[in-house]
C-alpha positions in Angstrom: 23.8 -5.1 -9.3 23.1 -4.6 -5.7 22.7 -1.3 -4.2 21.8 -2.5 -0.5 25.0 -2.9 1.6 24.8 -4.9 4.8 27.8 -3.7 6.1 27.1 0.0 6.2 23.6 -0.6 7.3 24.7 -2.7 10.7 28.2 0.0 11.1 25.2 2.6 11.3 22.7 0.7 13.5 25.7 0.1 16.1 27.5 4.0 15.7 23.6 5.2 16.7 22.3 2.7 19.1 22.3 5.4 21.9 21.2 8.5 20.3 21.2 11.9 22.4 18.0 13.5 22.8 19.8 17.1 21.0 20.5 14.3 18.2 17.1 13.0 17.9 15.5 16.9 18.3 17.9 17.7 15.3 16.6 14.7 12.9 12.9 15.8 14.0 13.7 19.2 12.7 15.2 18.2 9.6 11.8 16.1 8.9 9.4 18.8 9.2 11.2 20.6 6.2 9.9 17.6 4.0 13.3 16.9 2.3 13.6 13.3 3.6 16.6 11.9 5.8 19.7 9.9 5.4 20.8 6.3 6.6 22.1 7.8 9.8 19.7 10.1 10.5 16.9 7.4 10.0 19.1 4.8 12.1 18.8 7.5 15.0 15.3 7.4 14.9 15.1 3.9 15.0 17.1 3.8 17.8 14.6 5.9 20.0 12.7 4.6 23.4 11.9 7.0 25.7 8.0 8.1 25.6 8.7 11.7 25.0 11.0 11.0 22.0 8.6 8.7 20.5 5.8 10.8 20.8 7.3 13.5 19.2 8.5 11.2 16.6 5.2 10.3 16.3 3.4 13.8 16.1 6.1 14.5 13.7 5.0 11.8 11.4 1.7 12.8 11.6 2.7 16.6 10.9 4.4 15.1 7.7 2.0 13.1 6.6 -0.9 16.0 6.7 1.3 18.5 5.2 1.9 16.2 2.3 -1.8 14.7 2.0 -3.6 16.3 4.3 -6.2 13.8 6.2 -7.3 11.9 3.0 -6.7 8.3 2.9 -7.2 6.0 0.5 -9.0 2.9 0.2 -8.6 0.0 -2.0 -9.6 -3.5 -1.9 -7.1 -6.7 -3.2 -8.6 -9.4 -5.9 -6.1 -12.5 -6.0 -6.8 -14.4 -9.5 -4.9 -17.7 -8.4 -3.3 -19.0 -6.0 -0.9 -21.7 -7.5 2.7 -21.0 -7.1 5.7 -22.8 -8.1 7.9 -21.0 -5.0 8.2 -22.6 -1.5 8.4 -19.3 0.7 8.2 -20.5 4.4 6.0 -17.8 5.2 3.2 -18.1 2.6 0.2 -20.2 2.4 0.6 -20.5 -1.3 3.7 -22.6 -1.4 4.2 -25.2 -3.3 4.8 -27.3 -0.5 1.1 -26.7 1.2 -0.6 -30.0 -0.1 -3.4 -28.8 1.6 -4.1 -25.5 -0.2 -7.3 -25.9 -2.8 -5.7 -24.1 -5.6 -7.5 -22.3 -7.8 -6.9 -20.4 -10.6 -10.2 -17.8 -11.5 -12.0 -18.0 -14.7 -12.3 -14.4 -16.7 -16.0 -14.7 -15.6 -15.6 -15.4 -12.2 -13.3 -12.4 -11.9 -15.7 -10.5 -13.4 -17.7 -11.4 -10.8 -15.3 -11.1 -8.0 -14.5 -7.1 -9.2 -18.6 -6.4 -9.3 -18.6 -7.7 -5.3 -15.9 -5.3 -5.1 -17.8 -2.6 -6.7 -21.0 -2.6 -4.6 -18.7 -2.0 -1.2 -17.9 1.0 -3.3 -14.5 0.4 -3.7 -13.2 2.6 -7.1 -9.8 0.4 -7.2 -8.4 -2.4 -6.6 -5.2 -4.7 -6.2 -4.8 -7.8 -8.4 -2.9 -10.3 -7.4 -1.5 -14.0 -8.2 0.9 -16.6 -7.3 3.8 -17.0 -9.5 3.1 -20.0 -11.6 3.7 -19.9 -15.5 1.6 -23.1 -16.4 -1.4 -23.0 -14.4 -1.7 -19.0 -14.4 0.6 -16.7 -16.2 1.7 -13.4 -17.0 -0.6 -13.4 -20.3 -4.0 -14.5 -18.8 -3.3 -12.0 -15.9 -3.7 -9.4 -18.8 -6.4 -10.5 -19.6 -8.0 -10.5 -16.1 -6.4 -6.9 -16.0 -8.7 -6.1 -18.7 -11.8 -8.0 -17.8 -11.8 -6.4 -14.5 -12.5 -3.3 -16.3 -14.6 -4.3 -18.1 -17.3 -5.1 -15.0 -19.7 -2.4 -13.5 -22.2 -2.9 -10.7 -25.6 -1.9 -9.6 -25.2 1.7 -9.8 -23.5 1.6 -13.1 -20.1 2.4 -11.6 -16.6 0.5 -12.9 -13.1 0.2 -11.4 -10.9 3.3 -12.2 -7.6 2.1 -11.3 -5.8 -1.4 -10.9 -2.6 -1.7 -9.1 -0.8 -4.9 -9.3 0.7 -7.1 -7.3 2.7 -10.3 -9.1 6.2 -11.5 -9.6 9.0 -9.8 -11.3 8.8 -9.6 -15.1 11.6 -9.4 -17.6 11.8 -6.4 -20.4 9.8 -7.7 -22.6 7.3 -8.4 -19.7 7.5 -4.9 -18.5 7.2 -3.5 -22.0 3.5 -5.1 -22.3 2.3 -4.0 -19.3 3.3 -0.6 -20.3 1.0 -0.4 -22.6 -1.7 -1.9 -20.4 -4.2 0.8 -17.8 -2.5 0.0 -14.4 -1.8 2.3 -11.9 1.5 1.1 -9.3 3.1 -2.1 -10.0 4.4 -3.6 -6.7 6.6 -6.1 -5.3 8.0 -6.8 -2.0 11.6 -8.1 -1.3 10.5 -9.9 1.3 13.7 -9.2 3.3 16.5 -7.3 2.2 18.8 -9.4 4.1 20.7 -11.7 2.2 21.6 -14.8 4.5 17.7 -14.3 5.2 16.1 -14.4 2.2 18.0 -17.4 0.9 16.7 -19.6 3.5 13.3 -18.4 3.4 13.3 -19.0 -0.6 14.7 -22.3 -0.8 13.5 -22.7 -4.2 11.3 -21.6 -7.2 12.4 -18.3 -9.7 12.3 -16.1 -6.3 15.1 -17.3 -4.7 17.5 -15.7 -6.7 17.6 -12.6 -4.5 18.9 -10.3 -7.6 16.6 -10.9 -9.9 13.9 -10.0 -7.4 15.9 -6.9 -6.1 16.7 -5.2 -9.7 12.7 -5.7 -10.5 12.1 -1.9 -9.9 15.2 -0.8 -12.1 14.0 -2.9 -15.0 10.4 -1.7 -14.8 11.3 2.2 -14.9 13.6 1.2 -18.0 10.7 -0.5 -19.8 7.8 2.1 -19.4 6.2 1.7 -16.3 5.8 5.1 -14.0 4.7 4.1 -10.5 6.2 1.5 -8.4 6.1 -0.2 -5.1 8.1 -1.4 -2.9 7.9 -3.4 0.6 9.3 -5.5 2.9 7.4 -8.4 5.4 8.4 -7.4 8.5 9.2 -10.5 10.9 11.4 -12.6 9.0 14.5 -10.5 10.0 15.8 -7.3 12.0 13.1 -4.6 11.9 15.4 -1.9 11.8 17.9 -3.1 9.2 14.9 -3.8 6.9 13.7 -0.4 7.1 17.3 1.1 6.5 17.0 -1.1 3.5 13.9 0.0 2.2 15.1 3.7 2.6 18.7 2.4 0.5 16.2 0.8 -2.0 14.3 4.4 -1.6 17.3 6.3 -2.1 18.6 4.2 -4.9 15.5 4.2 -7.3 15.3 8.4 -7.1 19.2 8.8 -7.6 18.8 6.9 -10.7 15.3 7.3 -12.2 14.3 10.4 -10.4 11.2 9.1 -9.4 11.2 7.4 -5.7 8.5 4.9 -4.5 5.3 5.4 -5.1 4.2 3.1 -2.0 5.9 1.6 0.7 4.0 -1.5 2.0 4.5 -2.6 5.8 3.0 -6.4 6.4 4.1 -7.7 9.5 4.2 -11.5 9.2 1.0 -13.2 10.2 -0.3 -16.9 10.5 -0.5 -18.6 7.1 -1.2 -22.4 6.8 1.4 -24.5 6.9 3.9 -22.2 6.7 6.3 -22.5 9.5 8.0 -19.2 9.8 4.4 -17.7 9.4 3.8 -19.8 13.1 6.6 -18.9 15.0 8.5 -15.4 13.4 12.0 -15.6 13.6 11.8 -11.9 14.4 8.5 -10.8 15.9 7.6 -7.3 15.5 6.1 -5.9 18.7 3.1 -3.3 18.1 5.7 -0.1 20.1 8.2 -1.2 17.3 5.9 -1.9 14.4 4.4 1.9 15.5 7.5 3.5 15.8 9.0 2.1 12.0 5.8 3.5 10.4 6.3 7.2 11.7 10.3 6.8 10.8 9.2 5.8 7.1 7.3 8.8 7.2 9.8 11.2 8.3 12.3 9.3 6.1 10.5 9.2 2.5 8.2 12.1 2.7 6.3 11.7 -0.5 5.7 8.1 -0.4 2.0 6.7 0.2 2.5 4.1 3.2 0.2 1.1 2.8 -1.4 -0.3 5.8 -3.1 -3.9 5.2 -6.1 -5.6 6.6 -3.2 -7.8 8.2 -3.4 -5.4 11.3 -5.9 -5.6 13.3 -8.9 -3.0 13.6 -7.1 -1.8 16.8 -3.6 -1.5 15.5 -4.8 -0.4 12.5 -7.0 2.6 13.9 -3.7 3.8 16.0 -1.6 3.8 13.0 -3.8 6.3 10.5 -2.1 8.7 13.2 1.5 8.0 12.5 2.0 8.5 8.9 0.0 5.5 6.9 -1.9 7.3 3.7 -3.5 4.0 2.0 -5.5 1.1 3.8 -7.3 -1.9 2.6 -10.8 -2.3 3.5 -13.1 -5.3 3.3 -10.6 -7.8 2.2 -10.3 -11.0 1.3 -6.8 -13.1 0.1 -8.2 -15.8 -1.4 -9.5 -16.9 -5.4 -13.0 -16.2 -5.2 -13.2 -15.0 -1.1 -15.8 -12.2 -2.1 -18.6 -13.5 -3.8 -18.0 -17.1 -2.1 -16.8 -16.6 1.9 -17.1 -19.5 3.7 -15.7 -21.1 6.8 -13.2 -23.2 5.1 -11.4 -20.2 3.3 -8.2 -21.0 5.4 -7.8 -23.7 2.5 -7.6 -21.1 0.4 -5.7 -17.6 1.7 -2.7 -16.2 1.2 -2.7 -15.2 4.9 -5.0 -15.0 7.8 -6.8 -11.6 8.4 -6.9 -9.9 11.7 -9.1 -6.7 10.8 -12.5 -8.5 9.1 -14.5 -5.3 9.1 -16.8 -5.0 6.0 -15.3 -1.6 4.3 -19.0 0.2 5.7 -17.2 -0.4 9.0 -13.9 0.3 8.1 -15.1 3.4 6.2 -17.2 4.4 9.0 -14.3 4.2 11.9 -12.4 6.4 9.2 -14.8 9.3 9.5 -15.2 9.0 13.1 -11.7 9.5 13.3 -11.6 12.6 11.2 -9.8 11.1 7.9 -11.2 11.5 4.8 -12.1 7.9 3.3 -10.8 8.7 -0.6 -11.5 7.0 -3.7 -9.9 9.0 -5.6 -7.6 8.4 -9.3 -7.2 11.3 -10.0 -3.6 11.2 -10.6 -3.4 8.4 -12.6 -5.8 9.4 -15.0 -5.0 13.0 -15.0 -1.7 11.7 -16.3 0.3 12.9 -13.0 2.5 9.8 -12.8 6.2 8.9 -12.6 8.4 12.4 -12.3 5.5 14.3 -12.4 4.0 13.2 -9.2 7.1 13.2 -7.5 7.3 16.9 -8.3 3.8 17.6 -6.8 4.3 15.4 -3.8 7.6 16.0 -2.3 6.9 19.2 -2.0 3.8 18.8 -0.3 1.6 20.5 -3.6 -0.4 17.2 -4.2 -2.7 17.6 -1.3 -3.9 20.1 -3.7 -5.2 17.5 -5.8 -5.7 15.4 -3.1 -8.2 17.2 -0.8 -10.8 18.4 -3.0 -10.9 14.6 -5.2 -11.1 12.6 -1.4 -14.6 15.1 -1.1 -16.3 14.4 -4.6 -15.2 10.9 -4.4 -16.2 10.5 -0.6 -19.9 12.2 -1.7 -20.4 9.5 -4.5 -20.1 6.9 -1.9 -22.6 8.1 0.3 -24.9 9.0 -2.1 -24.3 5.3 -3.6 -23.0 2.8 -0.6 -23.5 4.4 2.8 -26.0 3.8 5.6 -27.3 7.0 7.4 -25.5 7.2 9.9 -22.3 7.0 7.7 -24.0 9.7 5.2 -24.6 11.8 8.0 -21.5 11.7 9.2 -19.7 11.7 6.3 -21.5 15.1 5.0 -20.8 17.1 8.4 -17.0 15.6 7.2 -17.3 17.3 3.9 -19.0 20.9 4.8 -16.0 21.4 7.3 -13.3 20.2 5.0 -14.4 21.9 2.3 -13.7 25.1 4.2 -10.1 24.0 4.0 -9.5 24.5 0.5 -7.9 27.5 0.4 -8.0 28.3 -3.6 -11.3 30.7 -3.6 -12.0 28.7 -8.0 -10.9 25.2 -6.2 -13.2 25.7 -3.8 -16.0 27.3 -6.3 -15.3 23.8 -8.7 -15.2 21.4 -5.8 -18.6 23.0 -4.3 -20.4 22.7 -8.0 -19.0 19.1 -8.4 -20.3 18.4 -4.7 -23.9 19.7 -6.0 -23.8 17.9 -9.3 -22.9 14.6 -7.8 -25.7 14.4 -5.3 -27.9 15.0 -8.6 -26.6 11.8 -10.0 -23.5 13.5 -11.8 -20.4 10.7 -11.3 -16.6 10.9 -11.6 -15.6 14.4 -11.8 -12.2 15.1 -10.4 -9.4 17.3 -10.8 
C-alpha cells in the first residue's frame, strides 16, 4: 500500500510555484490556529522567497512552536551498538560496500559503559541505534542492549529514563516484542520518499524494497507500539517534494491510527566515508532552504517534536532553535564505542561526519544563553501520556503544561549535578523567571517545592 502520490505532489508544487502574498498571509493565518495545513497550503509556503514572507513564515513558526511547547527543548544524546550492515546505501558510511569501515559490533558491557559516559554529560535519554545486519548484530541482542542500557547508572547515582530507537523496520512479530519492551519513539527514516530515487540509492540489501520500508509505521501502530518517528535525509532529492511527502506520510498515519508523528527528523546529507552521494549531493540543500522547510514543518504538523541533529553545525544549529525545532542532540558521537574511546581515527568508524562537536556543557550552555530551556524531561512517557493521548494534549497546545514545569525540575538536577558555574548561574536566573510563567497558582506551588527538594538532593520528580 502506498499512500505517497508523486503525481499530486509535483501537480501542486507547479499550480503554487508563484504564490501571491494575500495567499501566503492566508496560509500564515491558518497556522497560528494550530490546526495544521494541507498539501497546497504547505506547497505555498514552500514556494516563498521574498525576505518579508519568509520572515513572517519564520516568526510564525516560532509563534507555533512556543504556543505548543513553550521554549523547552529537549536534549538527547545517540548510542550506536554496531555498525555492520548488510545494505549498500550510497550515502552511508556503514555500507556494506566501505571495505574500509572497522566494524564493530558492542559487547553488553561495553554498552554499559558507553550509556554511563552518556550519563555523566547528564544526558537522562538516549537514542540507540544499529546497522541492519541479522548475523553479526540482530534484532534480539539489540533487546538486550535496550535492557542493559538501563540497567547502568553513573557517579551521581542517576540512570537513563527513556530510550528511543533507531533501527530497521521489524515485522509483526518483531513489533509485538518490542511492545512489551520500555522504549519511548521508535524511528525510521524513508530516506527519500521519491521512488525513482530511493531505488538507486538502495541498490541492494532488505531496504531497497521501498514498501516494506514505507508501511514500517502502519505495522508498528497495529502491533502495540504508541510513539513513532518519521524522517527524511534531505539531499538525495527535491527538498520540497520530500517535505510534501513527509506531511502525506503525516497525514496518512493520523487519518488511520489517530495518532500523527511523534517526531519529524530533518538530516541534511553530510560527508560519510566512502559514500559517494554523501560527497557530492545530488540535491544540495542550501541553509535559506534548509531554514525555510523547518518553519513550514512547523506550521504544517503543529504537534510534532522537530529533531535537529548534531549534523548542523553549531551556527546553523543556533539559528534554527528559532524556527520551530523542539529536540536537539548534544555531545554526540555516531560511532560503536565514540564516547568512552574518541580518537582521531573515528572516521573509520561513523555513521557520518559531525559538524557541531560541542561537548553537551557547551551545547547546554549556548541553549541558556539563548533563552530555551535545556529539558530532560520523560515525563510523558512515564506518566503513560503516549500514543492518542499525547496527541490530545499536544495539538492543542495543552502539553506545554506538562512540559514547562518538568524542563525546570529536570534543568535544576543538571546544574546541581553536571554544570559549571557559570552555566548554574545562568541556568538558575533561567528558572526564577520561567517559573513565573506557570500560570496554574498549585502548578506553580508543586513545581517551586520540587525546585527546593531537588537542590537538597531529592531526584526525578515530575508531573
Amino acid at each position: 500500500m502506498s499512500f505517497i502520490n508523486e503525481n499530486q505532489i509535483n501537480q501542486i508544487l507547479k499550480k503554487t510555484s508563484q504564490p501571491q502574498k494575500q495567499r501566503v498571509e492566508e496560509v500564515l493565518n491558518k497556522a497560528l490556529t494550530l490546526k495544521g495545513l494541507e498539501l497546497e497550503e504547505v506547497s505555498v509556503l514552500l514556494n516563498i522567497y521574498d525576505n518579508a514572507s519568509l520572515n513572517r513564515l519564520f516568526n510564525t513558526a516560532l509563534k507555533i512552536k512556543e504556543e505548543i511547547y513553550g521554549k523547552r527543548l529537549v536534549l538527547f544524546a545517540p548510542v550506536y551498538v554496531s555498525n555492520y550492515c548488510s545494505n549498500n546505501c550510497l550515502y552511508c558510511g556503514f555500507r556494506k560496500d566501505n571495505k574500509e569501515m572497522k566494524r564493530r559490533c558492542l559487547t553488553l558491557e561495553e554498552l554499559k559503559e558507553e550509556t554511563k559516559f552518556i550519563l555523566e554529560q547528564g544526558h537522562k535519554r538516549i537514542l540507540m541505534l544499529m546497522g541492519e545486519h541479522t548475523q553479526k548484530c540482530g534484532f534480539e541482542y539489540f533487546l538486550k542492549g535496550l535492557r542493559a542500557a538501563y540497567s547502568v547508572s553513573d557517579s551521581k547515582e542517576n540512570t537513563i529514563r527513556r530510550i528511543n530507537i533507531e533501527i530497521q523496520p521489524l515485522t509483526e512479530e518483531q513489533f509485538q516484542k518490542l511492545s512489551k519492551e520500555k522504549i519511548g519513539t521508535y524511528t525510521v527514516f524513508q530516506e527519500t520518499y521519491h521512488k525513482a530515487t530511493y531505488k538507486k540509492m538502495h541498490p541492494i540489501g532488505k531496504k531497497a524494497d521501498y514498501e516494506w520500508r514505507l508501511n514500517t509505521m502502519d505495522r508498528a501502530l497495529n502491533n502495540g507500539l504508541h510513539d513513532i518517528g518519521i524522517g527524511a535525509l534531505f539531499g538525495l532529492y527535491n527538498y520540497k517534494f520530500e517535505v510534501m511527502a513527509l506531511i502525506q506520510h503525516a497525514q496518512h498515519l493520523d487519518k488511520t491510527f489517530n495518532i500523527g508523528p511523534h517526531t519529524i527528523s530533518i538530516p541534511r546529507l553530510e560527508h560519510a566515508q566512502n559514500a559517494p552521494v554523501a560527497i557530492t549531493p545530488p540535491c544540495k540543500v542550501s541553509d535559506n532552504d534548509f531554514k525555510k522547510l523547518v518553519a513550514v514543518l512547523r506550521c504544517a504538523v503543529p504537534y510534532t517534536g522537530i529533531i535537529l541533529s548534531t549534523r548542523e553545525s553549531a551556527q546553523i544549529r543556533k539559528e534554527v532553535l528559532n524556527l520551530g525545532v523542539s529536540q536537539i542532540s548534544a555531545g554526540s558521537k555516531t560511532n560503536p564505542g565514540g564516547y568512552k574511546e574518541a580518537s582521531a581515527n573515528s572516521e573509520n568508524e561513523e555513521q557520518f561526519s559531525l559538524s557541531d562537536t560541542r561537548s553537551s556543557g557547551e551545547v547546554i550552555k549556548s541553549v541558556l544563553k539563548q533563552g530555551f530551556i535545556p529539558s530532560f524531561c520523560t515525563g510523558c512517557y512515564r506518566r503513560g501520556r503516549v500514543g492518542r493521548d499525547f496527541m490530545d494534549l499536544a495539538k492543542p497546545g495543552l502539553i506545554k503544561q506538562h512540559c514547562l514545569p518538568n524542563a525546570l525540575t529536570t534543568l535544576k538536577e543538571y546544574l546541581e549535578d553536571y554544570a559549571d558555574e557559570e552555566t548554574k548561574k545562568i541556568g538558575t536566573e533561567l528558572i526564577k523567571r520561567k517559573l513565573n510563567e506557570i500560570s496554574d497558582k498549585d502548578v506553580k506551588q508543586k513545581t517551586t517545592m520540587y525546585l527546593n527538594q531537588i537542590e537538597k538532593g531529592e531526584r526525578d520528580l515530575y508531573f
